[in-house]
DOKOLPA-491560 format. One line per field, with one value per residue (C-alpha): residue in three letters; x, y, z. Coordinates in pm, whole numbers, plus 50000, padded with zeros to 5 digits. Layout:
! DOKOLPA-491560
residuo (ALA/...)
X (X/...)
Y (Y/...)
Z (Z/...)
***
This chain:
! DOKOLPA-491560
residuo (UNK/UNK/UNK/UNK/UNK/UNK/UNK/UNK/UNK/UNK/UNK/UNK/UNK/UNK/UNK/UNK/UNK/UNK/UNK/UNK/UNK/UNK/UNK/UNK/UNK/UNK/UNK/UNK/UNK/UNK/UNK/UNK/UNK/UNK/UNK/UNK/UNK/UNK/UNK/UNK/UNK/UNK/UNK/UNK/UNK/UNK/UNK/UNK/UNK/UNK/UNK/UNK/UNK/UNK/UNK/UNK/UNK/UNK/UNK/UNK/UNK/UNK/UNK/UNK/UNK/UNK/UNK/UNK/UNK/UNK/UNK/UNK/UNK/UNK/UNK/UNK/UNK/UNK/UNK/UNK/UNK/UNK/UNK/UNK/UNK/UNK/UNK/UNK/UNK/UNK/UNK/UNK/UNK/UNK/UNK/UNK/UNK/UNK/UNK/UNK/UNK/UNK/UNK/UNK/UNK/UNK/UNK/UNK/UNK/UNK/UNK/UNK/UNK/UNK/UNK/UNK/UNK/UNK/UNK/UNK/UNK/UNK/UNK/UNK/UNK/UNK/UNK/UNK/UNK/UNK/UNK/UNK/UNK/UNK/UNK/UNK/UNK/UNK/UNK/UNK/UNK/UNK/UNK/UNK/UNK/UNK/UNK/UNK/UNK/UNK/UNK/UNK/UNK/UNK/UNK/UNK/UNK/UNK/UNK/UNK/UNK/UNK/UNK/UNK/UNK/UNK/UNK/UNK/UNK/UNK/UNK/UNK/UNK/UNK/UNK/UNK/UNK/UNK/UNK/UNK/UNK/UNK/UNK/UNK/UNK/UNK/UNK/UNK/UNK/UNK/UNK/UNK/UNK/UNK/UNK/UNK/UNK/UNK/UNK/UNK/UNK/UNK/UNK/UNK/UNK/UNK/UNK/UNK/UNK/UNK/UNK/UNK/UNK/UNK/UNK/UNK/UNK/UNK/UNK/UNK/UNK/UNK/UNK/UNK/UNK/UNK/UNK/UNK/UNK/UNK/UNK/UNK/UNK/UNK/UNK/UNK/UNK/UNK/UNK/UNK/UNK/UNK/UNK/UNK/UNK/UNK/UNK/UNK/UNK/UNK/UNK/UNK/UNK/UNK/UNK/UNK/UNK/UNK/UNK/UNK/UNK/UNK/UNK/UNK/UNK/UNK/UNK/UNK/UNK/UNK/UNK/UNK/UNK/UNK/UNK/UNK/UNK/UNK/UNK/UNK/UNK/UNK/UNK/UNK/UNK/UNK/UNK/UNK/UNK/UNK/UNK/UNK/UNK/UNK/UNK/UNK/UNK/UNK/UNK/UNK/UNK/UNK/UNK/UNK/UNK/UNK/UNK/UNK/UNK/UNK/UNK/UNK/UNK/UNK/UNK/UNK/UNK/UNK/UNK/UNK/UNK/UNK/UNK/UNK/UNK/UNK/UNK/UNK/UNK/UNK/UNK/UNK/UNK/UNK/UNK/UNK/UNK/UNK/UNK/UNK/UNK/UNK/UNK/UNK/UNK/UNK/UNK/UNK/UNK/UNK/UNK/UNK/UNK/UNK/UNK/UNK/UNK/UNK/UNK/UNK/UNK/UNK/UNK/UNK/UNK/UNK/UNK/UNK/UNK/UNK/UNK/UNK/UNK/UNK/UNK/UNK/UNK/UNK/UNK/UNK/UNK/UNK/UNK/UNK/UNK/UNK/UNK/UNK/UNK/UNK/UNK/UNK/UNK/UNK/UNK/UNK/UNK/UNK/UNK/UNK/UNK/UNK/UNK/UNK/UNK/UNK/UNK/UNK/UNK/UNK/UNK/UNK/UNK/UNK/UNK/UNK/UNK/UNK/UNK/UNK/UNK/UNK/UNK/UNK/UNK/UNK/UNK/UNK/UNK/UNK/UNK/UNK/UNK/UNK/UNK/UNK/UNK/UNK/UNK/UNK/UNK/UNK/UNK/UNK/UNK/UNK/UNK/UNK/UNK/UNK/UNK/UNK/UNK/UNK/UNK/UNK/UNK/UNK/UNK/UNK/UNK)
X (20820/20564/20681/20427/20577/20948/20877/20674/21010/21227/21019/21010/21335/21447/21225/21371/21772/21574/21474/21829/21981/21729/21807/22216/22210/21884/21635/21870/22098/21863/21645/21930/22008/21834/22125/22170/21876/21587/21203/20961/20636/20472/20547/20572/20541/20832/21120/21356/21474/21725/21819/21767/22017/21928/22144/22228/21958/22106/21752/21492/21219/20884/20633/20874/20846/21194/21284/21442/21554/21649/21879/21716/22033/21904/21529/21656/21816/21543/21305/21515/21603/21188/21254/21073/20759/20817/20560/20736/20373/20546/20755/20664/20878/20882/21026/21409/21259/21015/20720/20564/20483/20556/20326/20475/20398/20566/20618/20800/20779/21053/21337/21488/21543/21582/21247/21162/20943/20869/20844/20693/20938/20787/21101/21426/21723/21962/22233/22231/22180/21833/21746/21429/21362/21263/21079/21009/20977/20608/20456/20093/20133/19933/20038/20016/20131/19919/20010/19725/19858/20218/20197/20010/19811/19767/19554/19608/19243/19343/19189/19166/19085/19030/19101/19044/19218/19311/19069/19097/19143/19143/19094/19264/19489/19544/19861/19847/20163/20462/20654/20805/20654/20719/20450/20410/20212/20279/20151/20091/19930/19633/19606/19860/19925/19886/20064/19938/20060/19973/19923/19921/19759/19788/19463/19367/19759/19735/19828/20188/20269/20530/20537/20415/20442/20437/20368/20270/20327/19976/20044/19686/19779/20053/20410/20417/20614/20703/20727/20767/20823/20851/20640/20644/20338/20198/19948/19585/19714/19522/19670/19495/19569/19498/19525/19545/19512/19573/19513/19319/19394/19625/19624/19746/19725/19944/19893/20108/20211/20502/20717/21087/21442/21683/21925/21714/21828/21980/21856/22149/22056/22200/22288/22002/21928/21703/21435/21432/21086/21055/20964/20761/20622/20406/20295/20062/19830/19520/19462/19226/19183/19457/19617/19926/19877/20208/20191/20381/20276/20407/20100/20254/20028/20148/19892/19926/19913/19826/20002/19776/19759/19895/20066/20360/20652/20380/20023/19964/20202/20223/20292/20383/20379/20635/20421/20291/20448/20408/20394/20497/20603/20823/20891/21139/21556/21621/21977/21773/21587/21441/21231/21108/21154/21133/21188/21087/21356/21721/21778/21570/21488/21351/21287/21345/21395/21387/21297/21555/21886/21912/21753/21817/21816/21931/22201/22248/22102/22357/22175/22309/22299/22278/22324/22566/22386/22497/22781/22997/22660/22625/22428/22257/22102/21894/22030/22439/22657/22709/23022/22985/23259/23383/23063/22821/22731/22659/22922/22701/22416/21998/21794/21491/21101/21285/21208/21484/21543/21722/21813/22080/22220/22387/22665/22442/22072/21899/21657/21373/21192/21007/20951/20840/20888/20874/20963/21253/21143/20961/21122/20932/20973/20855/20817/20687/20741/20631/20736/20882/21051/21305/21436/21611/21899/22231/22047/22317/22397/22153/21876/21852/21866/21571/21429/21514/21353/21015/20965/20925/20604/20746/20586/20712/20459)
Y (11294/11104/10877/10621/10694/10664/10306/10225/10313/10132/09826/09883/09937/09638/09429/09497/09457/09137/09074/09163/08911/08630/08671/08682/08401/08240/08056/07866/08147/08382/08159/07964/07593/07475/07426/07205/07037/06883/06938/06641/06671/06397/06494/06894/06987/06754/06897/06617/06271/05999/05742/05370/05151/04852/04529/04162/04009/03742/03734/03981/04026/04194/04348/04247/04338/04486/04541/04864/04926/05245/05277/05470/05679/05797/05857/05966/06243/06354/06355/06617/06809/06813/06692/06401/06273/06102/05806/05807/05926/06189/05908/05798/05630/05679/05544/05631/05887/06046/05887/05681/05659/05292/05096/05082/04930/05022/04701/04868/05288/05403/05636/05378/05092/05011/05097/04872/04903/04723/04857/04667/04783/04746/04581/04469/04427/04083/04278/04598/04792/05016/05275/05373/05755/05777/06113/06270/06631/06745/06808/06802/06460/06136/05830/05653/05306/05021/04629/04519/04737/04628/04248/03928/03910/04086/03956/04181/03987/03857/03487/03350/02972/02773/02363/02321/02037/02182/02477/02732/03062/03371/03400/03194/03400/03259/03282/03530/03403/03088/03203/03177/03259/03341/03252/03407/03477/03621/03428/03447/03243/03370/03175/02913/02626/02616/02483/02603/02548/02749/02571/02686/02439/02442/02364/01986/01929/01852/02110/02182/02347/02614/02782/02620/02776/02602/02774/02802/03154/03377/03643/03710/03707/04009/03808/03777/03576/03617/03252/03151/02947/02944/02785/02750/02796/02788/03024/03010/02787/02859/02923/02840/02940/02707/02676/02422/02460/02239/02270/02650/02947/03131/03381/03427/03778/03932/03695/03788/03645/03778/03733/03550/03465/03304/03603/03944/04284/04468/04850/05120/05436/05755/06076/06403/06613/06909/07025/07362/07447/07786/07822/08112/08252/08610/08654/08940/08909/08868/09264/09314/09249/09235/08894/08815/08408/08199/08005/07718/07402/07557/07798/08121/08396/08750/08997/09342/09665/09960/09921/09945/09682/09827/09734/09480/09347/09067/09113/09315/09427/09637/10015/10077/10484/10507/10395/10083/09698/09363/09093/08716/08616/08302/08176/07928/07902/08197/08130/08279/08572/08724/09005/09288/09634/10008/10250/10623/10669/10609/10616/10411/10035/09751/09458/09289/08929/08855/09176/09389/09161/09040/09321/09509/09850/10160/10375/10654/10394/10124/09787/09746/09407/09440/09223/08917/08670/08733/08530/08582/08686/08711/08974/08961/09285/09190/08870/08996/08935/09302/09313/09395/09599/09529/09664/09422/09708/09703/09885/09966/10185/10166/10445/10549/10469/10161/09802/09614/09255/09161/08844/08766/08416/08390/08154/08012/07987/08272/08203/08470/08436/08760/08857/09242/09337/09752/09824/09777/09848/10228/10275/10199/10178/10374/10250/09929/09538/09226/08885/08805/08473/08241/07944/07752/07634/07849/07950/07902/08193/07991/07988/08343/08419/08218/08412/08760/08637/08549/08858/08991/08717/08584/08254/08052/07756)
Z (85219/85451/85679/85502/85149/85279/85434/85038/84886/85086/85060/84667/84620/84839/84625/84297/84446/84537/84212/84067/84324/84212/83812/83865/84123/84068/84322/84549/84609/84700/84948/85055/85154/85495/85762/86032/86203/85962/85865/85880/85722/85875/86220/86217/86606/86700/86833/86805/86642/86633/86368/86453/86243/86176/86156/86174/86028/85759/85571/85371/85590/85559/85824/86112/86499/86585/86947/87029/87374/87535/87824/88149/88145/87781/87897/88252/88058/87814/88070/88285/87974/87945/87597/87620/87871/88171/88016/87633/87525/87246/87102/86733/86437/86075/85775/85681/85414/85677/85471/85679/86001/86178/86391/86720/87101/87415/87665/87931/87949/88233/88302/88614/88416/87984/87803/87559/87229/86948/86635/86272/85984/85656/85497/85625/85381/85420/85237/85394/85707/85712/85910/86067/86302/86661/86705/87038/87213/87141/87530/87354/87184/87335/87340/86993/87108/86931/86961/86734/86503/86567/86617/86434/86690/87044/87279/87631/87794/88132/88150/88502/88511/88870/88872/88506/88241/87883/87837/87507/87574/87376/87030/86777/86543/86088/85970/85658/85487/85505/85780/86158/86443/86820/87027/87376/87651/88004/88335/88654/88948/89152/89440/89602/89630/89252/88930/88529/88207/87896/87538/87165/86909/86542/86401/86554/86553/86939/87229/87343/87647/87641/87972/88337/88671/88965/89341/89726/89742/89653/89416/89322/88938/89004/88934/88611/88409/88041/87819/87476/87215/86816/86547/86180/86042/85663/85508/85644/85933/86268/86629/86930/87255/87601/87947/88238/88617/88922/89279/89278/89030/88758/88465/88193/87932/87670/87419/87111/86813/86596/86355/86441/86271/86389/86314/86474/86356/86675/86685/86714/86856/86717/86844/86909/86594/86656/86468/86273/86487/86612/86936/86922/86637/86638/86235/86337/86112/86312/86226/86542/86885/87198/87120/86917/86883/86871/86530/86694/86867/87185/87180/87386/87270/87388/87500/87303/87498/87326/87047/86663/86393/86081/85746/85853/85564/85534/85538/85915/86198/86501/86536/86856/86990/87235/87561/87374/87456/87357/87691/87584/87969/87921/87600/87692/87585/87278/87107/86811/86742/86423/86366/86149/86297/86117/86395/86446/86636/86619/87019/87207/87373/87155/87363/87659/87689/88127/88258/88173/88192/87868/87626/87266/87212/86918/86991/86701/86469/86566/86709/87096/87289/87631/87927/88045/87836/87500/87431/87095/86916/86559/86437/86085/85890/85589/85599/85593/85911/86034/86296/86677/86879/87233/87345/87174/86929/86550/86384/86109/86143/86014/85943/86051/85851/85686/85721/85851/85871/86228/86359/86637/86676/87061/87133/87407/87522/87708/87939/87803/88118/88117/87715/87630/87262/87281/87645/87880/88208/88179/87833/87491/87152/86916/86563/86344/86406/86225/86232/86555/86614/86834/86831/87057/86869/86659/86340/86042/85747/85557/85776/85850/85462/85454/85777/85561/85235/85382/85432/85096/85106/84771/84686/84379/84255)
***
């Protein structure tokens, strides 16, 4: 029989145990239950997330500008984990349901002192805590912080006004609905001696001051000083904004309105969850050329050398002829690796994961991990744990011209440093591959049965 028509039957017959598998145990069963770690489909090339409880508040509110503060020892961290960007650019929020995304602005952005951000959740329960996500880990992402989107009204204009009386600045802001307000504005002084206050106005109420400075030093509008004050205002009810100077010049910007109870929900920061993100995918299914792309936001296409696109378990793959390899360079922390293989031969190298410390290879047909980085490894075959010796070695064998389903999950991260799928060092391999990918994290039972199925290509509507 041709090697071609031995690989068709395997693949058939596989299929229809699959399809005895699916009738006995139905859908679930078969695809399995995602594991630990989570999905969003808002925010897809995010790597990680924390849930924001939030409490106190002793009344409903609506559309309200929550503070949330984060610790420079949390950031700090992150940032040297290179989970998160030194300038919070990657952060975003959503919903508790992963719905919606939230409106957000960052006031401070550090990782030496607490970072503080304000965030406008929809709707705020008197009666019960609520919960809202803080997403971050995408190196790509830019920064989506927005204060007109997040506050009544922000006004970030710097006004400078020399020796004046009561002068509006600005631009007046209507109150949309009955509610409370907290009015604020930072200020500074330009030039000393010099003494300002700033003023809000409701309608032709008549100004009140709620912030003054009064200096010799020059600070040429650099010092700046947060004040503020709340207001109850009614619907349609206009804010105006002034200022007054004496004796030379001073500033005044960040002009924002929010809303303000008495009792403000405190934010709770939860504990890391990781994303189920791969992070590197190879489909190899482009069919042509010298490039294997990475599917993943992470974007670390391989460069194929020598080796033929062919028929893969789903759509195209790679046959490699013994002096053929696959070069991926770094592709970050593997704890995780799946892939497709059907080899020629039942003796040889497979792949290489740091130039040549960490690598798999066949021995008589029995997989073979080799190298001090694997540490209490699991190893899967067609989605069933298969046990390892003392020796890191399968203690089950595979056959030759069959498609095989293999995924390791290591007790710890290996730095793959140096990536080569069909060559360790001067040896290659000599067979079929499809569908290579790694992830960073322990990949549970469930989440390589999922890794096996999708290789059949199955799709259920």
């Amino acid at each position: 029989m041709s090697r071609r028509k031995i690989i068709i039957t395997s693949i058939i017959a596989t299929i229809l145990a699959s399809a005895v598998i699916i009738g006995v145990f139905g859908l679930s069963g078969w695809f399995g239950k995602s594991g630990a770690g989570f999905n969003s489909t808002l925010l897809p090339d995010y790597k990680y997330r924390r849930a924001i409880t939030l409490s106190g508040q002793t009344s409903d509110l609506t559309d309200y500008q929550v503070k949330i503060e984060l610790s420079s020892s949390l950031t700090s961290s992150l940032v040297t984990a290179g989970k998160l960007q030194s300038d919070l650019d990657d952060i975003r929020f959503t919903d508790a349901n992963d719905n919606q995304l939230l409106n957000f602005w960052i006031e401070t952005a550090t990782t030496t002192a607490t970072s503080t951000i304000w965030v406008k959740v929809p709707g705020l329960s008197a009666s019960k805590e609520s919960k809202i996500y803080l997403y971050y880990g995408n190196p790509s992402a830019s920064s989506a912080s927005n204060g007109t989107n997040t506050f009544d009204q922000f006004d970030t204009t710097a006004v400078q006004k020399q020796n004046v009386g009561i002068t509006e600045i600005g631009t007046p802001h209507t109150a949309t609905s009955i509610t409370t307000y907290r009015i604020q504005s930072d200020i500074a002084i330009q030039n000393g001696p010099s003494s300002m206050n700033i003023y809000y106005q409701i309608n032709s109420g008549g100004w009140v001051s709620f912030g003054s400075l009064t200096t010799s030093a020059y600070a040429a509008c650099t010092q700046w000083h947060t004040v503020n004050t709340t207001q109850s205002v009614n619907t349609n009810d206009v804010i105006y904004w002034a200022i007054a100077v004496s004796n030379n010049a001073a500033c005044s910007k960040n002009r924002i309105i929010r809303k303000y109870a008495e009792s403000e929900p405190t934010a709770t920061v939860g504990s890391e969850q990781s994303t189920k993100l791969a992070e590197m995918k190879l489909r190899l299914n482009e069919g042509t050329g010298s490039t294997a792309y990475d599917s993943t936001f992470q974007n670390r296409d391989c460069t194929i050398s020598g080796a033929s696109w062919t028929t893969g378990i789903i759509g195209k793959g790679l046959a490699f002829d013994g002096d053929d390899y696959v070069s991926c360079g770094n592709i970050g922390n593997v704890q995780s690796l799946s892939f497709w293989l059907a080899p020629y031969n039942l003796t040889q190298k497979v792949l290489d994961l740091d130039g040549g410390t960490n690598y798999i290879e066949l021995v008589s047909g029995k997989i073979d991990l080799q190298g001090s980085g694997w540490s209490s490894p699991v190893l899967y075959i067609n989605g069933s744990k298969v046990g390892l010796d003392s020796n890191l070695q399968s203690v089950s064998t595979i056959r030759a011209y069959e498609w095989y389903h293999i995924e390791i999950v290591n007790g710890a991260d290996i730095s793959a440093t140096a990536a080569n799928f069909g060559k360790v060092g001067a040896n290659y391999f000599a067979g079929l591959m499809d569908e290579i990918v790694s992830y960073d994290y322990a990949r549970s039972s469930s989440d390589v049965l999922v890794d096996y199925n999708a290789g059949f290509g199955i799709r259920f509507k």
